[in-house]
PyMOL Python script that loads the backbone (N, CA, C, O; Angstrom):
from pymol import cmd

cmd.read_pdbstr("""\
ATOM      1  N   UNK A   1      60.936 154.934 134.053  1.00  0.00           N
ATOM      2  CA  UNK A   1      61.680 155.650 133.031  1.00  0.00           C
ATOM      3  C   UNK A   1      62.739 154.757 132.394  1.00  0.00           C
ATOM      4  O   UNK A   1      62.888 154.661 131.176  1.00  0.00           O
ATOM      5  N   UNK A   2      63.526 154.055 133.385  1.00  0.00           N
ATOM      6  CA  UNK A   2      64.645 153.315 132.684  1.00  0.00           C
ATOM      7  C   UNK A   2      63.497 152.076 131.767  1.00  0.00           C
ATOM      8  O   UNK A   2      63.977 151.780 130.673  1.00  0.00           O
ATOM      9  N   UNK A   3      62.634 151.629 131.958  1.00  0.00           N
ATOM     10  CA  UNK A   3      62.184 150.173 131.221  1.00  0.00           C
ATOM     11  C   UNK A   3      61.604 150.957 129.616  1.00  0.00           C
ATOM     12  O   UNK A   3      61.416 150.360 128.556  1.00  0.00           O
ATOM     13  N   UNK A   4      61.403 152.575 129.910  1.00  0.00           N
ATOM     14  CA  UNK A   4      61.301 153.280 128.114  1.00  0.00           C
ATOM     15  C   UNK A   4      62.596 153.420 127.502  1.00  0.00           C
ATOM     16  O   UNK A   4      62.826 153.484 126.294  1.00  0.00           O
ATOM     17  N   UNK A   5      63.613 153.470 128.676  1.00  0.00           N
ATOM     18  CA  UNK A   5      65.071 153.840 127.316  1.00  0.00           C
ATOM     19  C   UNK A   5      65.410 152.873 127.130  1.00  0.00           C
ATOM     20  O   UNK A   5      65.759 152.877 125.950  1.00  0.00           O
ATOM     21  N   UNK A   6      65.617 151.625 127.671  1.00  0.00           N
ATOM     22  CA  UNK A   6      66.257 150.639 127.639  1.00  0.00           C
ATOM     23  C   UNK A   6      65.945 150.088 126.197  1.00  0.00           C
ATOM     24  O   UNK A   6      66.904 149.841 125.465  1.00  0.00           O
ATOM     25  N   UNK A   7      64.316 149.824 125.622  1.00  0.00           N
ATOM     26  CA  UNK A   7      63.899 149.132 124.075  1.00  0.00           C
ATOM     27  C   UNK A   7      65.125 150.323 123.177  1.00  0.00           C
ATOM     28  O   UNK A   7      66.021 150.132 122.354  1.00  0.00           O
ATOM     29  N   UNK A   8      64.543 151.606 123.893  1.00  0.00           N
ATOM     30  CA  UNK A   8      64.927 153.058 122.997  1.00  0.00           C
ATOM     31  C   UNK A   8      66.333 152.516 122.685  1.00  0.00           C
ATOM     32  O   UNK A   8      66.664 151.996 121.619  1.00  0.00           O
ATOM     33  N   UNK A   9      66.910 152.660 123.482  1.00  0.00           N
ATOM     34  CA  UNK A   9      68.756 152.469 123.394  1.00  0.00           C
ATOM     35  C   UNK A   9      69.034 151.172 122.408  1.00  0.00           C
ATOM     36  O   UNK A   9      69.903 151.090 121.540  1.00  0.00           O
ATOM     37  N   UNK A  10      68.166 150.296 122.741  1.00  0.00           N
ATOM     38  CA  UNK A  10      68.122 148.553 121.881  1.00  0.00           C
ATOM     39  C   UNK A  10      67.961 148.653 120.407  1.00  0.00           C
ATOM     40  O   UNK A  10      68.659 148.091 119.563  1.00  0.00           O
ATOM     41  N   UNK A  11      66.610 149.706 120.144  1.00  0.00           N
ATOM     42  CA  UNK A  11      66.434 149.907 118.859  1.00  0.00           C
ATOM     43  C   UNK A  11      67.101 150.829 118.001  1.00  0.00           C
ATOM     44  O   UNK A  11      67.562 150.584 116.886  1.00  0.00           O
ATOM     45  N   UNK A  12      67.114 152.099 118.723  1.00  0.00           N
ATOM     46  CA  UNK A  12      67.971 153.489 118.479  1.00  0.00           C
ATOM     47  C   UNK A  12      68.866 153.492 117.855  1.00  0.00           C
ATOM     48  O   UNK A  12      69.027 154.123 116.811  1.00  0.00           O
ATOM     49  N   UNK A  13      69.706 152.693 118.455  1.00  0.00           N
ATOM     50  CA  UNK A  13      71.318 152.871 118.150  1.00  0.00           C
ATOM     51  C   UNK A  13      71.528 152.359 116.937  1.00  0.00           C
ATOM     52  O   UNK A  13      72.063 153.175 116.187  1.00  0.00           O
ATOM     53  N   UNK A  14      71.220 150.881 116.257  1.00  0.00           N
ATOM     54  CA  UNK A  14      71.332 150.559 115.269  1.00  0.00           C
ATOM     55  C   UNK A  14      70.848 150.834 114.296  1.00  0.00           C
ATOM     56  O   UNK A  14      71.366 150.549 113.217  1.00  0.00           O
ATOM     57  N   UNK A  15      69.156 151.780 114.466  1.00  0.00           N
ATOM     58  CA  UNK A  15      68.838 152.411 113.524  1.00  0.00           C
ATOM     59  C   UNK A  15      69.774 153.987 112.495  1.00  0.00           C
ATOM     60  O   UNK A  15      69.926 154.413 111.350  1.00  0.00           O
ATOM     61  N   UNK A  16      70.229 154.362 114.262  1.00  0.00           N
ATOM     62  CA  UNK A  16      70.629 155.458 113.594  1.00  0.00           C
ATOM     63  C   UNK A  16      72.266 155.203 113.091  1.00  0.00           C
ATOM     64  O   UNK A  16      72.718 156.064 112.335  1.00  0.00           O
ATOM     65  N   UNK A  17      73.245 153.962 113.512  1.00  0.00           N
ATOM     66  CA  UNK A  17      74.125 153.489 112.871  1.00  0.00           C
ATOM     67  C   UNK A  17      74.256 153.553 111.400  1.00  0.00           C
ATOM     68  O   UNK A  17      74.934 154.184 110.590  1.00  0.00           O
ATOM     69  N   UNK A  18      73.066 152.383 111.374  1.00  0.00           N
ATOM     70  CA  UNK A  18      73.014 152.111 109.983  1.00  0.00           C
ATOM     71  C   UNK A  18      72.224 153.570 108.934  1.00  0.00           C
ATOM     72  O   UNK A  18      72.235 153.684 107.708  1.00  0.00           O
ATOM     73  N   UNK A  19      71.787 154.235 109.671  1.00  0.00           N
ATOM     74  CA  UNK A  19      71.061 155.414 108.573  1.00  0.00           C
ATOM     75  C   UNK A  19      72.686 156.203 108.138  1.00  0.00           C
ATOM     76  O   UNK A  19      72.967 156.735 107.064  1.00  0.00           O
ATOM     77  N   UNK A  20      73.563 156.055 109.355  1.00  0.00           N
ATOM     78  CA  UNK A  20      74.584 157.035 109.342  1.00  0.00           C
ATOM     79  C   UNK A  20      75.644 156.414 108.153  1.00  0.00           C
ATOM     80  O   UNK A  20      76.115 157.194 107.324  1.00  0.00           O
ATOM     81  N   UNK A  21      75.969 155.046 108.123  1.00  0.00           N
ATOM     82  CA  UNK A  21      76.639 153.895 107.055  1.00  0.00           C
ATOM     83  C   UNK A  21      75.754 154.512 105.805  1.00  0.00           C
ATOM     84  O   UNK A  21      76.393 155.214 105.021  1.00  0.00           O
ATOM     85  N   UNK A  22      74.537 154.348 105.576  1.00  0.00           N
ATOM     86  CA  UNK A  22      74.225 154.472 104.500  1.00  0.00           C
ATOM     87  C   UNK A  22      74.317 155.878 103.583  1.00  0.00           C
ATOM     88  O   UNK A  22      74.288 156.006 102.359  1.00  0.00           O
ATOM     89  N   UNK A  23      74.424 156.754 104.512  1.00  0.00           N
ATOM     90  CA  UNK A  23      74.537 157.993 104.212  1.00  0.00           C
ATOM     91  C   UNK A  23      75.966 158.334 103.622  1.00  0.00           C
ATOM     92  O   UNK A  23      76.107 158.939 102.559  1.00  0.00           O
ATOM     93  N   UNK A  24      77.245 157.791 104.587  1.00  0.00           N
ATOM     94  CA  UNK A  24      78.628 157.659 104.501  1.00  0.00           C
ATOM     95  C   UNK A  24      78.804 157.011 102.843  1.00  0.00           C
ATOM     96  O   UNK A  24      79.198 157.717 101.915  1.00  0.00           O
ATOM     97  N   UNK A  25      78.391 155.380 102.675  1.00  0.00           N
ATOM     98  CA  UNK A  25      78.692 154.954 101.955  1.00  0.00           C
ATOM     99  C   UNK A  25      78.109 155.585 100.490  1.00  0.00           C
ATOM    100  O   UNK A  25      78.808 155.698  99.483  1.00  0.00           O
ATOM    101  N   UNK A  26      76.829 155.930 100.576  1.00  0.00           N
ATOM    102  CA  UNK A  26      76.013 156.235  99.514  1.00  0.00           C
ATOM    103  C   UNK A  26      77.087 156.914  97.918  1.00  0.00           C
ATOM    104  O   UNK A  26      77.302 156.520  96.771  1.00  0.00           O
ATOM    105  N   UNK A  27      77.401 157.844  98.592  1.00  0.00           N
ATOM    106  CA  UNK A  27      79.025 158.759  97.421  1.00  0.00           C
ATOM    107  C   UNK A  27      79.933 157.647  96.898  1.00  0.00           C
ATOM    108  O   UNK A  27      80.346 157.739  95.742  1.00  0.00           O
ATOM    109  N   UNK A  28      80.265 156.637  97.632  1.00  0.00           N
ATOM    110  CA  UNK A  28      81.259 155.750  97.112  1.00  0.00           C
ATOM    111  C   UNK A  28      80.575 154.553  96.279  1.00  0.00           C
ATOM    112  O   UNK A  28      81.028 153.744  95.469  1.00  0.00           O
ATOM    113  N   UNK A  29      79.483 154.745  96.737  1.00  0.00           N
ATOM    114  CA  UNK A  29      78.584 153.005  95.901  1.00  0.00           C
ATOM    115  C   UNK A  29      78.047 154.360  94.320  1.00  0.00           C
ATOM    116  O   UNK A  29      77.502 153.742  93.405  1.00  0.00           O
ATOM    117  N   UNK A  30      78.125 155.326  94.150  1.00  0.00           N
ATOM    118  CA  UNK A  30      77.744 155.895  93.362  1.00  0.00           C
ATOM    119  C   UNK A  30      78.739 156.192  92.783  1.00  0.00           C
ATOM    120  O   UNK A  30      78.716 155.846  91.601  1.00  0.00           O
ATOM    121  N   UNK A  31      79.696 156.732  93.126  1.00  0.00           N
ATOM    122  CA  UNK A  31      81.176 156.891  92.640  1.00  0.00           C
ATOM    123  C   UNK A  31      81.691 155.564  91.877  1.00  0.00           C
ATOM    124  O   UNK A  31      82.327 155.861  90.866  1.00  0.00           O
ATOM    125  N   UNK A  32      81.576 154.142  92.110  1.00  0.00           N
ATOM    126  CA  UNK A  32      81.985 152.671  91.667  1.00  0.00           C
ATOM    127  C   UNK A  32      80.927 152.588  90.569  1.00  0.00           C
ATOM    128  O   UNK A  32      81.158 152.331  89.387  1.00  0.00           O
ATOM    129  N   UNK A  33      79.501 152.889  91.223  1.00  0.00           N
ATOM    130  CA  UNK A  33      78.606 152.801  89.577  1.00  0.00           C
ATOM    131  C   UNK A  33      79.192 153.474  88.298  1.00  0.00           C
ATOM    132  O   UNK A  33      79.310 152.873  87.231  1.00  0.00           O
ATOM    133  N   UNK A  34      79.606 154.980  88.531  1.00  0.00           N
ATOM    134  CA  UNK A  34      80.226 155.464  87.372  1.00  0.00           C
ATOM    135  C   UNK A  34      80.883 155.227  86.650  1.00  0.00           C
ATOM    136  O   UNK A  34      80.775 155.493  85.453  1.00  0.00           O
ATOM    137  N   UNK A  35      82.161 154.387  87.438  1.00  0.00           N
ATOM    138  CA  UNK A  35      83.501 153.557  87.067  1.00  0.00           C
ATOM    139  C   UNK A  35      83.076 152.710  86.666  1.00  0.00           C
ATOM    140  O   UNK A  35      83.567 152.456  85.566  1.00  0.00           O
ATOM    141  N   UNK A  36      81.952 151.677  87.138  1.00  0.00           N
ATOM    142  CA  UNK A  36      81.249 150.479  86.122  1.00  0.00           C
ATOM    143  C   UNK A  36      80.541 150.574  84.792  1.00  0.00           C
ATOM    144  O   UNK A  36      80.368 149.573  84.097  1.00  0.00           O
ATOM    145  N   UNK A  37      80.185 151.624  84.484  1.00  0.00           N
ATOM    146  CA  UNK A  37      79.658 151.963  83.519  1.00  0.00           C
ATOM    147  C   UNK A  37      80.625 152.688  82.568  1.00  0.00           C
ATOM    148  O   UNK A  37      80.538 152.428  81.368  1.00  0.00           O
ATOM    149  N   UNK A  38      81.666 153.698  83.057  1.00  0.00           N
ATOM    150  CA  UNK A  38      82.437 154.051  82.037  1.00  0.00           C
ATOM    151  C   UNK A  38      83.181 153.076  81.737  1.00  0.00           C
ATOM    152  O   UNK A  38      83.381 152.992  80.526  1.00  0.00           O
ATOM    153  N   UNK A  39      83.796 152.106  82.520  1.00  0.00           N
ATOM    154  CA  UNK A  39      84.335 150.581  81.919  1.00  0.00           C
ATOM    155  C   UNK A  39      83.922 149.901  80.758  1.00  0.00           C
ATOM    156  O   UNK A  39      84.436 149.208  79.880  1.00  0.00           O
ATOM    157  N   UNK A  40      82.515 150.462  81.142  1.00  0.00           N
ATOM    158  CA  UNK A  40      81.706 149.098  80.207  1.00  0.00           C
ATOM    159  C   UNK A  40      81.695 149.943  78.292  1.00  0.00           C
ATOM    160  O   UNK A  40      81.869 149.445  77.179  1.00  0.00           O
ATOM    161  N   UNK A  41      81.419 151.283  78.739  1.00  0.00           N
ATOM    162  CA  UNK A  41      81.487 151.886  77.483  1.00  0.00           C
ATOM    163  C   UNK A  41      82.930 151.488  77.001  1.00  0.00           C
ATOM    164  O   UNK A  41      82.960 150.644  76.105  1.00  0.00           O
ATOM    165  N   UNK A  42      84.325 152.048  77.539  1.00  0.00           N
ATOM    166  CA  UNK A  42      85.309 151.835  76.871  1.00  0.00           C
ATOM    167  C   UNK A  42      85.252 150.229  76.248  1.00  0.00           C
ATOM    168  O   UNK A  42      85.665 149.926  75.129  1.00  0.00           O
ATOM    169  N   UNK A  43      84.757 149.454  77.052  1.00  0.00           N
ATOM    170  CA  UNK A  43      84.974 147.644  76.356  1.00  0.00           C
ATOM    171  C   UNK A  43      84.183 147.994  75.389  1.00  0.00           C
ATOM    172  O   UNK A  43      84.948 147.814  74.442  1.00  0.00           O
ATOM    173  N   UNK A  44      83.135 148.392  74.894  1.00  0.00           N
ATOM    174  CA  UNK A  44      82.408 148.462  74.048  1.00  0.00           C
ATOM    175  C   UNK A  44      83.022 148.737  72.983  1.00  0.00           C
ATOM    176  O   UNK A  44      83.122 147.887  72.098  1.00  0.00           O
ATOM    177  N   UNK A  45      83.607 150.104  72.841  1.00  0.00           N
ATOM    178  CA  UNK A  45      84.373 151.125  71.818  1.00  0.00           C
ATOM    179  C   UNK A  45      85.897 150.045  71.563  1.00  0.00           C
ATOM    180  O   UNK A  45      86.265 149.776  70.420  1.00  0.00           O
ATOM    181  N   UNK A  46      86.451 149.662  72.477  1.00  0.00           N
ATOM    182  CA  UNK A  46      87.821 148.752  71.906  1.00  0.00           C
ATOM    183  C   UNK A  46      87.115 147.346  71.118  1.00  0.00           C
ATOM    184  O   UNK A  46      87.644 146.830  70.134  1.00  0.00           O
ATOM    185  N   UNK A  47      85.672 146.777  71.823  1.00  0.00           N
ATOM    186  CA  UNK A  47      85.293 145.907  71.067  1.00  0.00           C
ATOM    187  C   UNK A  47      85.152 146.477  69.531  1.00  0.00           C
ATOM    188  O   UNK A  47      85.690 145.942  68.561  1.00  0.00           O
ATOM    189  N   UNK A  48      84.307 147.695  69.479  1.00  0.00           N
ATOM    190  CA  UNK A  48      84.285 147.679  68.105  1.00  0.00           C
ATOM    191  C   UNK A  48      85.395 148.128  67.080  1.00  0.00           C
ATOM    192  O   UNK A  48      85.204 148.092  65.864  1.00  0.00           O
ATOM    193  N   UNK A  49      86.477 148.519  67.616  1.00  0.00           N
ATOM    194  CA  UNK A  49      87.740 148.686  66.982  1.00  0.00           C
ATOM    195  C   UNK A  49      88.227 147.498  66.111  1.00  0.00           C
ATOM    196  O   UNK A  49      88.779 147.632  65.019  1.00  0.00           O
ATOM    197  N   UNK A  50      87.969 146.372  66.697  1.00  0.00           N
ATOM    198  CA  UNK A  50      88.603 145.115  66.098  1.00  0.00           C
ATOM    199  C   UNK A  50      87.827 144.468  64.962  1.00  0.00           C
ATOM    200  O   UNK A  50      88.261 143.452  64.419  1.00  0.00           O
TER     201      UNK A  50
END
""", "prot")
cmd.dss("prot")
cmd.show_as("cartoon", "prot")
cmd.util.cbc("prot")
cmd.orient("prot")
C-alpha cells in the first residue's frame, strides 16, 4: 500500500497545487488584460488628439 501512495503523494500534490495557483491567479491575469487593453485604447484616443 505505502509503494501506491508514495508516486500518488509525488505526483498529487503538485498537480493539484498548481491546478489550485491557476485557478487563484486566473481573475487577476484577466483583470491586468483589461487594464492592458483599456491603456492601449486611451494611448490611441490622446494619440489622435494631437
Amino acid at each position: 500500500m505505502n509503494e501506491f501512495l508514495t508516486p500518488v503523494a509525488n505526483v498529487g500534490f503538485p498537480i493539484v497545487l498548481s491546478i489550485y495557483l491557476l485557478v487563484r491567479l486566473e481573475g487577476k491575469i484577466e483583470s491586468l488584460s483589461d487594464s492592458v487593453h483599456e491603456l492601449a485604447k486611451s494611448i490611441t484616443v490622446l494619440g489622435n488628439r494631437e
